[in-house]
C-alpha positions as CSV (number, residue, x, y, z in Angstrom):
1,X,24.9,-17.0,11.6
2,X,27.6,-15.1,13.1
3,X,27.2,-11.8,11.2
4,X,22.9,-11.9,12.0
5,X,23.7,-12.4,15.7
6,X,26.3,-9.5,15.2
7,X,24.1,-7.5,13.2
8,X,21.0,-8.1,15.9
9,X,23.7,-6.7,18.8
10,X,24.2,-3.9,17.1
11,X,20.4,-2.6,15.6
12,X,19.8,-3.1,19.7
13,X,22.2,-0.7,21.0
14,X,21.9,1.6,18.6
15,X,18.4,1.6,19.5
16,X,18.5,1.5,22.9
17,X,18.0,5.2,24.7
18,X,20.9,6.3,26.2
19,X,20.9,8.1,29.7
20,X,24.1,9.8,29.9
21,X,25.3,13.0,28.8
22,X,27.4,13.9,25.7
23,X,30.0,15.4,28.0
24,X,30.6,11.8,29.3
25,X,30.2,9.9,25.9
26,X,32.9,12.3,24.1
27,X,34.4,9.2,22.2
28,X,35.2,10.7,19.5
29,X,36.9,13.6,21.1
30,X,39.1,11.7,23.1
31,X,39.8,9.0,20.0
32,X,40.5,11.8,17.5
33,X,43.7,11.1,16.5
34,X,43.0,7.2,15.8
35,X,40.6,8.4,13.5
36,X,42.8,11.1,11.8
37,X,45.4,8.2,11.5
38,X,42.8,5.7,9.6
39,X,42.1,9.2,7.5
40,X,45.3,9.4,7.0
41,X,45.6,5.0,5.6
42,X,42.4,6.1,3.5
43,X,43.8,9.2,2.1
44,X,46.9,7.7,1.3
45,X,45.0,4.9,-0.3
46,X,43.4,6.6,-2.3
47,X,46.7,7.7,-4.3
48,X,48.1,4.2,-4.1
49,X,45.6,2.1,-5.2
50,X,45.4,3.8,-9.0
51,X,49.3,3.8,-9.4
52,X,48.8,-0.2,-8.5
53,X,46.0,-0.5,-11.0
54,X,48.0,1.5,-13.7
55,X,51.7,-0.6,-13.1
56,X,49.9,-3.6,-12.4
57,X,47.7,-3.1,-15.5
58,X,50.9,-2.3,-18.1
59,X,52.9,-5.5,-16.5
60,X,50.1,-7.8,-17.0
61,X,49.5,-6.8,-20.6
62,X,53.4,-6.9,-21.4
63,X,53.6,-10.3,-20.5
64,X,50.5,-10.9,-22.5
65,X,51.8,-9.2,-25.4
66,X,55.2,-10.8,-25.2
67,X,53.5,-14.3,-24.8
68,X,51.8,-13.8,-28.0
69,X,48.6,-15.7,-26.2
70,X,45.2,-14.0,-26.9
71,X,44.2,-16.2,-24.0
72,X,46.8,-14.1,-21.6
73,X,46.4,-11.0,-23.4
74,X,42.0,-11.6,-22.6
75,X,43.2,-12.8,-18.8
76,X,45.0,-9.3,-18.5
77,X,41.9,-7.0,-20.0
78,X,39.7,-9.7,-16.8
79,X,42.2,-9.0,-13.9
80,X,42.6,-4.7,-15.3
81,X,38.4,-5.0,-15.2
82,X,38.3,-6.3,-11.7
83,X,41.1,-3.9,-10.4
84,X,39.6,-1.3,-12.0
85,X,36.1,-2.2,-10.2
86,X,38.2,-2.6,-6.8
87,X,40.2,1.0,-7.2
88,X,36.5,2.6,-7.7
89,X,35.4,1.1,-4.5
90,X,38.0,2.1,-2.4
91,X,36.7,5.7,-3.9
92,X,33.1,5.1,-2.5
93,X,34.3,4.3,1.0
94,X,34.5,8.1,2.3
95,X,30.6,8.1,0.8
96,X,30.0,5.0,2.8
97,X,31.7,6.3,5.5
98,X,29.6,9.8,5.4
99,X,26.1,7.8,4.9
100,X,27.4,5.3,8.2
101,X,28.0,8.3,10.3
102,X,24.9,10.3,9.1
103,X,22.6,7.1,9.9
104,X,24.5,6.8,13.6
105,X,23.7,10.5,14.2
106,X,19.9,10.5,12.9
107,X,19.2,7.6,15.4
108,X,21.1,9.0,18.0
109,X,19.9,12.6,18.0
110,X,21.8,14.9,20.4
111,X,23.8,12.1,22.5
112,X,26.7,11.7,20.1
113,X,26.5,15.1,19.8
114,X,30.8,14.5,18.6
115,X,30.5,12.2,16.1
116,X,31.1,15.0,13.6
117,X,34.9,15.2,14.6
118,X,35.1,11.2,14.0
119,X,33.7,11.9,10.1
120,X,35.5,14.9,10.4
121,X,39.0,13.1,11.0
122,X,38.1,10.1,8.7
123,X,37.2,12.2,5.7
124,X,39.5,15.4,6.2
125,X,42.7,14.3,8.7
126,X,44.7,17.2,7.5
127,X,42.0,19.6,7.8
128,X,42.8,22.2,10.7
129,X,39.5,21.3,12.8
130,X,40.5,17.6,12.8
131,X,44.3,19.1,14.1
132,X,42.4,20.4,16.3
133,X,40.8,18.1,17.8
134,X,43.6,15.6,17.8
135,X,45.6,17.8,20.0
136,X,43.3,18.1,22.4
137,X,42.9,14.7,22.8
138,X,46.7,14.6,23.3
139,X,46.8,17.1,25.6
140,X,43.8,15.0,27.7
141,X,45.7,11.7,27.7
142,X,49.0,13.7,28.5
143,X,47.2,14.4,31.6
144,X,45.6,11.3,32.8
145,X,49.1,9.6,32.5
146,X,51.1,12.3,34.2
């Protein structure tokens, strides 16, 4: 019920016209290095997550092997499938991510007119746009707290 009622809030404001300029709606600009830090977790995930996969995988079926069980050794190939599946999802979620933000900008049109330097952080942080744009973000907080 939850997740309908959230779903419903949000087909309605992404639908709903917006009346103010992109100039005051720079989100993405002024959260840029939020979303170069996630790009960072994602980046670094995906390195992470096949090493797991791999040493998790050759533990599993050692123990199996030592136990001399073909039950543990088929319980090992089951948990390697299902790690397996979950390592090539985590490789699909800069896709996702792309489709998300190319969705948000079709029904948006030229508001969001920065949403590419949110998909540019999340799917490129070390690039030097995202850089970029992450410093002068800084440089626009450093003033409103000085």
């Amino acid at each position: 019920m939850k997740l309908k009622v959230i779903s419903f809030l949000l087909l309605v404001i992404l639908l709903l016209p917006l009346n103010v300029s992109a100039a005051e709606l720079n989100f993405c600009g002024r959260t840029a290095p939020i979303w170069q830090f996630i790009g960072y977790f994602l980046f670094a995930l995906k390195i992470v997550v096949p090493l797991l996969i791999i040493v998790l995988g050759i533990v599993d079926f050692a123990k199996a092997i030592a136990s001399s069980d073909d039950k543990a050794i088929s319980t090992a190939g089951k948990s390697l499938l299902r790690r397996f599946i979950a390592g090539i999802i985590i490789f699909f979620v800069p896709t996702i991510i792309k489709v998300v933000f190319d969705l948000i900008s079709n029904f948006t049109g030229d508001v969001l007119t920065s949403i590419e330097e949110c998909q540019e952080c999340l799917l490129s942080p070390t690039s030097t746009a995202c850089d970029g744009y992450a410093s002068i973000a800084n440089a626009e907080a450093d003033q409103w707290f000085t």
